[in-house]
N, C-alpha and C positions, 0 to 999 in steps of 0.2 A: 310863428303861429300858423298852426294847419286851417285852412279851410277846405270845408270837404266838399265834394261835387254830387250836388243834389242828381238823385237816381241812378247814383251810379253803382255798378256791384262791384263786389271788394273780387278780384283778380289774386288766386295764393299758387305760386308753384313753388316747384323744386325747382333749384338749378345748380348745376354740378358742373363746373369747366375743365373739361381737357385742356392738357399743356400744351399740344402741339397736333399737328396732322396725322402721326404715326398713331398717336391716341384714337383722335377721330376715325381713322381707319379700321382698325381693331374694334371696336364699337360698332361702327357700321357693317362690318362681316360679321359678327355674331349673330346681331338682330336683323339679318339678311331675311332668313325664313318668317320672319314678320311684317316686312312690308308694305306699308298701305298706299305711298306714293310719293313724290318728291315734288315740292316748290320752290319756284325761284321768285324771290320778293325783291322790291324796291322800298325801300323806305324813306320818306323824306319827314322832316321836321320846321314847324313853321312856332315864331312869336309872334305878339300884338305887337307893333311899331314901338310902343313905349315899355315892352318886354314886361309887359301883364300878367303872362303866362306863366313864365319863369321866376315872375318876382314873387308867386304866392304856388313853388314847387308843382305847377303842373307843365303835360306836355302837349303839346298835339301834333299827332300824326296821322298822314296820308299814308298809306300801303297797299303795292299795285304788286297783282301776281300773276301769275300764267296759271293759276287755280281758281276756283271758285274759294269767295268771291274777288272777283278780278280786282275791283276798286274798295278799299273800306279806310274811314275815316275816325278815328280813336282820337278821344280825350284820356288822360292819365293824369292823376296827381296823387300827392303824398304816398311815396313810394318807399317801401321801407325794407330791407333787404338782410336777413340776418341769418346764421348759418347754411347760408344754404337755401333756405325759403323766401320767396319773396312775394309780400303781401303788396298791393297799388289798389286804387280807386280805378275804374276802367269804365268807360261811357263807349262803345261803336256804331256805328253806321252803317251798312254797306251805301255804295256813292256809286251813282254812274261815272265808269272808268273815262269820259269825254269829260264830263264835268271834273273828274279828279285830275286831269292833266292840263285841263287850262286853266286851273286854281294853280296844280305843281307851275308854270311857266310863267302864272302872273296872279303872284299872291292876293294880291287887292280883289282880285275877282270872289273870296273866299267871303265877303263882306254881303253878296249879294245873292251868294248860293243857296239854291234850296235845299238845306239838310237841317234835321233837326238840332245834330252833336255841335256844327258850324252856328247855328242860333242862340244856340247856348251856351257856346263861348262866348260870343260875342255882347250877350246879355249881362251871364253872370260875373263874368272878368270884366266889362266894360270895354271890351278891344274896341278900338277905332280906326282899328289897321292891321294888315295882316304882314310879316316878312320871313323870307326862306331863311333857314339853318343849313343848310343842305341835307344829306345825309349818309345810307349804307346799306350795300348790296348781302342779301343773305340766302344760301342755299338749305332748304330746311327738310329735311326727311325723315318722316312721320310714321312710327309703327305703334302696333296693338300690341302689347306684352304682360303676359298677367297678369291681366284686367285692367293696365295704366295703357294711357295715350303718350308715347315716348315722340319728341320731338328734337333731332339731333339737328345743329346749327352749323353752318360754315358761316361767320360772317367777315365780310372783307369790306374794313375800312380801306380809309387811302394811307394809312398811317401801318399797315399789317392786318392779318386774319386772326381770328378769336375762333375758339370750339366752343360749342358748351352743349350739354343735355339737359331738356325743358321737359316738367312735367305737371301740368297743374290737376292739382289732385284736391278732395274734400278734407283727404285725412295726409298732407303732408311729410306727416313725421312717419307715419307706415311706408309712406310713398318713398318716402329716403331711405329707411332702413331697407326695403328690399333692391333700392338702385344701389346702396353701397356695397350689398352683398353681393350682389352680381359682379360689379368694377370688381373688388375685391378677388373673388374668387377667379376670375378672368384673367389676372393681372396687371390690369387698365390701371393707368397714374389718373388722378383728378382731386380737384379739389373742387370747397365752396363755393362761388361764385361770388365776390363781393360788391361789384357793383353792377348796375343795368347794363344790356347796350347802348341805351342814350346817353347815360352817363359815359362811357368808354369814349363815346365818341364824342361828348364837350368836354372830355379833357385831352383828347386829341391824342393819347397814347394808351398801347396795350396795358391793361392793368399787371 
């Protein structure tokens, strides 16, 4: 049974995985002449002690970047991922990066934090506690390309590196048709993306 997260907005992208770095590569010199900037993220992932969180398909994450904004704090739940598109519930925060790191070092402090997204975990889910998943390092580089926000991914588990290309678009299926036509026409290998990064990384292996 879904329960949904009161005010949160439905989050729809494209996401399209490259097979390997040589892909990634090729991708990234094309869309060179579009470059908007590159971040490097940390992601970490926390349950309620009595795994609250996860028992009724949501998630919560911390994510720390050397971009604005530096600290932000996301709720997710009921995620659903289907050719290619992927539709989530998405609640954010931005989080002073001091406060996000002594929450990341010692989750119980998470109980006491001023954040809204944190209040309302804690409400709606009933958490009584907070504990680390760990999580995954991601190199993300961001272009403008006919009229889409292109987000290409390096993410490096401890288990191996995933590619993918992120796009969240209003109109999805337009937003695919013109990313496949370009892989396509480029000679780029890829396919649909079938499951999240969170998910990749609680099942502990490349998909």
């Amino acid at each position: 049974m879904s329960h949904p997260i009161s005010k949160a907005l439905m989050e729809v992208e494209v996401k399209l995985r490259l097979p390997d770095a040589a892909a990634h590569g090729q991708v990234t010199a094309l869309l060179a002449p579009f470059h908007l900037g590159t971040h490097r993220q940390e992601n970490l992932f926390f349950d309620g002690s009595k795994s609250e969180l996860s028992a009724r398909r949501a998630a919560l994450r911390l994510r720390f970047s050397d971009r604005s904004p530096l600290c932000a704090v996301t709720l997710k739940a009921n995620a659903v991922l289907v050719d290619g598109v992927s539709r989530v519930e998405e609640d954010e925060e931005e989080l002073d990066p001091a406060v996000g790191r002594a929450c990341a070092a010692e989750p119980e402090k998470m109980m006491a934090a001023e954040s809204r997204v944190l209040r309302r975990v804690r409400e709606e889910f009933g958490v009584l506690g907070f504990v680390g998943m760990g999580g995954f390092g991601n190199v993300r580089d961001v272009y403008d390309w006919k009229g889409l926000k292109l987000e290409v991914d390096e993410t490096k588990y401890e288990f191996g590196t995933c590619y993918e290309i992120e796009c969240e678009s209003a109109d999805p299926d337009g937003a695919k048709e013109k990313l496949e036509e370009f892989l396509k026409e480029n000679g780029v290998r890829y396919s649909y993306s079938k499951v999240s990064k969170f998910a990749t990384f609680r099942a502990g292996k490349l998909p």
